[in-house]
N, C-alpha and C positions, 0 to 999 in steps of 0.2 A: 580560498574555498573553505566552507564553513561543513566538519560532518557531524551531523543527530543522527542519532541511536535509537530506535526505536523497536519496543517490546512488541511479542509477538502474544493479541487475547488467544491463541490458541489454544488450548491448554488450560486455560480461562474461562473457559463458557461457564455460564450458569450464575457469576460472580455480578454486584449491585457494579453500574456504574461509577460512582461514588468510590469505593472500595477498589476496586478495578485503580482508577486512575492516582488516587495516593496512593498505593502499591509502589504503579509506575513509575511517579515522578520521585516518589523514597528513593529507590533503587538506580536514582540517576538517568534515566529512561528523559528520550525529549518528547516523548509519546508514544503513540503504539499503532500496528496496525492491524485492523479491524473487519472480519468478516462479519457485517453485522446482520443481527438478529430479528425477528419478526415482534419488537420488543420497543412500542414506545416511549416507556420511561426512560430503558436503557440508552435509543438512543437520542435524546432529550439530558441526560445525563453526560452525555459526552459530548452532546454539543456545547454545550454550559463549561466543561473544561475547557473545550478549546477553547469560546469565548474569553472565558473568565483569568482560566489559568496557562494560558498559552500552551498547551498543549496541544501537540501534534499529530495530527489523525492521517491517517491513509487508507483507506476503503479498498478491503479487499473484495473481487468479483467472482464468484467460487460459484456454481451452478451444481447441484448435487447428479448423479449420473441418473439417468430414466431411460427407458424404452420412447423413442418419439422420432417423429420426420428431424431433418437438416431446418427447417422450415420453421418445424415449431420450437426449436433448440437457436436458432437465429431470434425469432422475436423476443424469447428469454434475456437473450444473452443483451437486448438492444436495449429492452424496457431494465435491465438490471442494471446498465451503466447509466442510464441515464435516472434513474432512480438515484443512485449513489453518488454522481456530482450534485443532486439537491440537497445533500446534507454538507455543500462545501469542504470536503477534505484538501491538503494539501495535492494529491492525485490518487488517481485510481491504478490499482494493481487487478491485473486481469489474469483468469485464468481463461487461454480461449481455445476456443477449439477440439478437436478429436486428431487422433493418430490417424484413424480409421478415414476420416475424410476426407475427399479428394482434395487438391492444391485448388482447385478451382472453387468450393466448396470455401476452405480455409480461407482463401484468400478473399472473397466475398467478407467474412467478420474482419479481416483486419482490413477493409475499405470502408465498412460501417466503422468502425474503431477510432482509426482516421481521421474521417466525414464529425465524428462527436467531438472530437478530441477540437477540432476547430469552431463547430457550431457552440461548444457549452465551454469553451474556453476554457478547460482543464486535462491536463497531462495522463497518459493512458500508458503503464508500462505492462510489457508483457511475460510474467514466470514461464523463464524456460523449467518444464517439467514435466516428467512422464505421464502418457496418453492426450496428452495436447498439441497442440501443430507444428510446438519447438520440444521435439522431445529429444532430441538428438543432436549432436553439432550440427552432423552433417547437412539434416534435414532440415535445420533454422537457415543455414544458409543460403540459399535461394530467395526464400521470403524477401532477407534483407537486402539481396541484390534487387530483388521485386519492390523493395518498400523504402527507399533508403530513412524517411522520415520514422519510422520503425521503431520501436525502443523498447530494451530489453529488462526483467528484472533478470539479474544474473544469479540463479540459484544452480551452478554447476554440481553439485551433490546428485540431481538427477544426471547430467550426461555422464559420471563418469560409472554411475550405477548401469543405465543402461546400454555404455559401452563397454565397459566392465574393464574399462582401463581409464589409464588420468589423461585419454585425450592426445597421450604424444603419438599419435598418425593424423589425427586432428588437428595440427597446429593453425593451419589457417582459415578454418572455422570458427575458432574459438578466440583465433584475433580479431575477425569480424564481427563475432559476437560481443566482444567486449567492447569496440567502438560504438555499438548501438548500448551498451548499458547505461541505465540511469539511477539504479537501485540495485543493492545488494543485500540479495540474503544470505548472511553469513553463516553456514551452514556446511559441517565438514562430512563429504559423504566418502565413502569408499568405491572398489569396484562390485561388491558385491551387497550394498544395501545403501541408500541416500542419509543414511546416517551412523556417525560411526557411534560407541556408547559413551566413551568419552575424549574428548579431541586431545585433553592434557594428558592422557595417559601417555608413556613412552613410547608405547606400542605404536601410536598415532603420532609422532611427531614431525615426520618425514611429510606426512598428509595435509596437515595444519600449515607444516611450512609453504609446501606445494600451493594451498587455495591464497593463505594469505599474499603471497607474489601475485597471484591472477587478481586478489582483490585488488591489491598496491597497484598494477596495472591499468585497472580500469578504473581506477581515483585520478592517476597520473591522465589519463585520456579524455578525461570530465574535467580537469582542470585545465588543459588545451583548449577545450573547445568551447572556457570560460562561464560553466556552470559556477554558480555560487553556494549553494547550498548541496551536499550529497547525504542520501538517507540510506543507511544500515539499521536493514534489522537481524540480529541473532536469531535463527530461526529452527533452534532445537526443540523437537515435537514431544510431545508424549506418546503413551500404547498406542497403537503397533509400532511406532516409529522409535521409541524407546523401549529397548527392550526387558522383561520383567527377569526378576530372579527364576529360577527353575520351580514349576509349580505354585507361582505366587501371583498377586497385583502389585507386585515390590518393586520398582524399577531399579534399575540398576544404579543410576545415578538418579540425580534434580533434575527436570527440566529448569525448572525456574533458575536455579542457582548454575546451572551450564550457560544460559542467554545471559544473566549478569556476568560472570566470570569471562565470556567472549566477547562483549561489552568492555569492560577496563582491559582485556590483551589486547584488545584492537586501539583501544583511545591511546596504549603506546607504541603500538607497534605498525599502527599506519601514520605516514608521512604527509603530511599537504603543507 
């Protein structure tokens, strides 16, 4: 099994295609993944890398929050995946669903989700993360019992935020979870925020160690069940998520140079 790394435009907005992508691929990046913009050129510009320069795309499905029915938040959610497999990425990264929503409710989009994933013949993962239908171990599990075809991005930096522990009463939640992973955001969170400020500090070392097992884990799981190719993205954010110096716009660390640096730890320190 084969793993690509791919950068997170997060962080990114506003940047030329063009620019954007040599960035990427400088930095070793096998490409990036992309909540894309209401922005022809730009994404006309990244189609032409993939093309061109094999670069790696993965569409992210991110729906901003509104006031609206179940209803009208469903036809978003259907016309936005299927909007996003027409620019052929390698698969779609979903964010789906409400906390708020009932199971019956949720489960309805990951039947639609499903239902696309086989009609437009492209792979549909789904970020576990806070205020969505996997916010929680506990609560992702069911689904998967519901779903087995199901598939996870594994961003555990939200569960242990919002269980405000690393998950050891969870344990078999979180093995469940990780047999449905297919993507990893590599991302070190704590119990008290989904990102810590910086994962190499000493301070964090115990945490790093901790995710990076759960990562190694769910690589070792993907290469059982004879996946060939597995995609990691770094997925350290900026403000809010990055925290500022006291009274500044100064962040504390890079983001940029935190995704690169967890990028080459990981190229040594995961096994396949």
């Amino acid at each position: 099994m084969k793993l690509k790394f791919l950068c997170p435009y997060w962080g990114c907005e506003g940047t030329a295609a063009d620019e954007f992508v040599a960035k990427v691929l400088d930095a070793g990046f096998a490409g990036a993944e992309i909540n894309f913009p209401a922005d022809e050129k730009f994404i006309s510009g990244i189609q032409r890398a993939a093309n061109e320069d094999n670069f790696s795309v993965v569409a992210q499905q991110w729906l901003a929050p509104k006031v609206e029915s179940f209803a009208q938040y469903r036809a978003k959610f259907n016309a936005r995946l299927r909007f996003l497999a027409t620019l052929n990425p390698v698969f779609i990264n979903s964010h789906t669903g409400k906390d708020f929503y009932s199971v019956a409710q949720n489960s309805l989009l990951l039947n639609d989700a499903l239902a696309l994933e086989r009609t437009l013949g492209i792979t549909i993962t789904h970020e576990t993360h806070r205020g969505r239908f996997n916010f929680a171990a506990f609560a992702t599990e069911p689904y998967l019992k519901q779903f087995p075809a199901l598939k996870l991005n594994a961003d555990f930096s939200h569960w242990t935020n919002v269980s405000e522990s690393y998950l050891e009463e969870q344990q078999g939640s979180l093995k469940r979870a990780q047999q449905h992973s297919y993507y990893i955001h590599a991302r070190v969170g704590h119990t008290q925020s989904a990102q810590v400020n910086d994962p190499f500090s000493p301070q964090w070392q115990e945490t790093l160690s901790l995710c990076v097992k759960w990562w190694q884990q769910i690589i070792d799981l993907a290469q059982a069940r004879g996946q060939q190719t597995f995609y990691i993205c770094p997925e350290f954010g900026p403000w809010p998520y990055m925290p500022n110096k006291l009274n500044s716009t100064i962040p504390l660390t890079q983001q940029w140079q935190l995704n690169v640096r967890m990028k080459e730890y990981l190229m040594k320190h995961l096994i396949v």
